[in-house]
C-alpha positions in Angstrom: -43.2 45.0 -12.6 -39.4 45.8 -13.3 -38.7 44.0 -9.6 -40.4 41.3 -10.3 -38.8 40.8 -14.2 -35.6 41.1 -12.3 -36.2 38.6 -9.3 -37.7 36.2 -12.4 -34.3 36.7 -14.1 -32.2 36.3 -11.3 -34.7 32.6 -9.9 -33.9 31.4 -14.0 -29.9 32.1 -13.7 -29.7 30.2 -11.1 -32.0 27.4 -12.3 -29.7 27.7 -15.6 -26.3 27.0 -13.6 -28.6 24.4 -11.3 -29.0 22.8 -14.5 -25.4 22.8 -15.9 -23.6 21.8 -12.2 -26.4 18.7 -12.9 -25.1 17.8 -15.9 -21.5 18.3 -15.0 -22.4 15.9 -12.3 -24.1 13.3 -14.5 -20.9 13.1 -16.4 -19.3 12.5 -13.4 -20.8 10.2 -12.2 -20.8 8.3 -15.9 -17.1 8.4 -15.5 -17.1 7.4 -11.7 -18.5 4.4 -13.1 -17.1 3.6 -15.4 -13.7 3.7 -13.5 -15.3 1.6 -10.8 -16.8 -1.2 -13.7 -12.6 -1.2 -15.2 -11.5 -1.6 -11.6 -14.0 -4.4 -10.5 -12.6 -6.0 -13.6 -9.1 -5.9 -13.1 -9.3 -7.2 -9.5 -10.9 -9.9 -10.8 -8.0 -10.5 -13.1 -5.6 -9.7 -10.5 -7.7 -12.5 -8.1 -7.6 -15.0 -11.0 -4.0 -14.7 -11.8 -3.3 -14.6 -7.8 -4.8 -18.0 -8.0 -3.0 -19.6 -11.1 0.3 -18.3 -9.7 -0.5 -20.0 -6.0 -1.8 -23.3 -8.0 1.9 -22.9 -9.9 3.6 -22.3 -6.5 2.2 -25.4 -4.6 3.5 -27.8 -8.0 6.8 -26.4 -7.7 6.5 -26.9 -4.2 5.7 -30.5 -4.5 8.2 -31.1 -7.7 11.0 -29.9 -5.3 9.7 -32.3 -2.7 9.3 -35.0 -4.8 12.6 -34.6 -6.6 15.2 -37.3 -5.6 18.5 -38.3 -6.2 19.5 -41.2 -9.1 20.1 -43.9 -6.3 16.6 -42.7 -4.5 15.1 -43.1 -7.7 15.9 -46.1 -8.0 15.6 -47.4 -4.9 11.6 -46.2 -5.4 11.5 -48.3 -8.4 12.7 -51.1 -6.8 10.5 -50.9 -4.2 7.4 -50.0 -7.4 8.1 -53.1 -8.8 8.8 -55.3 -5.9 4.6 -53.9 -5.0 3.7 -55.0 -8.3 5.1 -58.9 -8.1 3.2 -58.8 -4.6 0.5 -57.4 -6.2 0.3 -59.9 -9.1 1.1 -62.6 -6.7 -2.1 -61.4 -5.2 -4.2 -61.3 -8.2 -3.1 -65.0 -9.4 -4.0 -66.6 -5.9 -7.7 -64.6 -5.6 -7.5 -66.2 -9.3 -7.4 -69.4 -8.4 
């Protein structure tokens, strides 16, 4: 009976430490996912600020390629309003 007391003692040890390596691992795996959840996040911060900044980029992009001198400036206003006279001209005749 003493061998069999002992193997029983032995088979619940190791069903004990079975036990406690599971729950070690569930709290590992808690962790591992919770890391993963922050990360998912961030990179979606990271992909939305990656956006504003390109968004940002192309306006400065275009600002630089819009911006003119003082006498091309005014040559496109003079040219704006010369469209608008044709414009109204336009407008009175269909008028008419």
């Amino acid at each position: 009976m003493t061998e069999l007391q002992e193997r029983l003692g032995s088979i619940l040890a190791k069903l004990n430490q079975l036990e406690e390596q599971l729950e070690l691992s569930k709290a590992e795996l808690a962790v591992a996912k919770r890391d993963l959840h922050q990360s998912r996040e961030t990179i979606g911060l990271q992909k939305n600020t990656i956006r504003s900044l390109e968004e940002k980029n192309k306006l400065v992009k275009i600002a630089e390629a819009v911006a003119l001198s003082k006498e091309d400036k005014r040559t496109v206003k003079l040219k704006i309003n010369e469209f608008i006279r044709e414009i109204d001209k336009c407008i009175a005749t269909l008028s008419d």
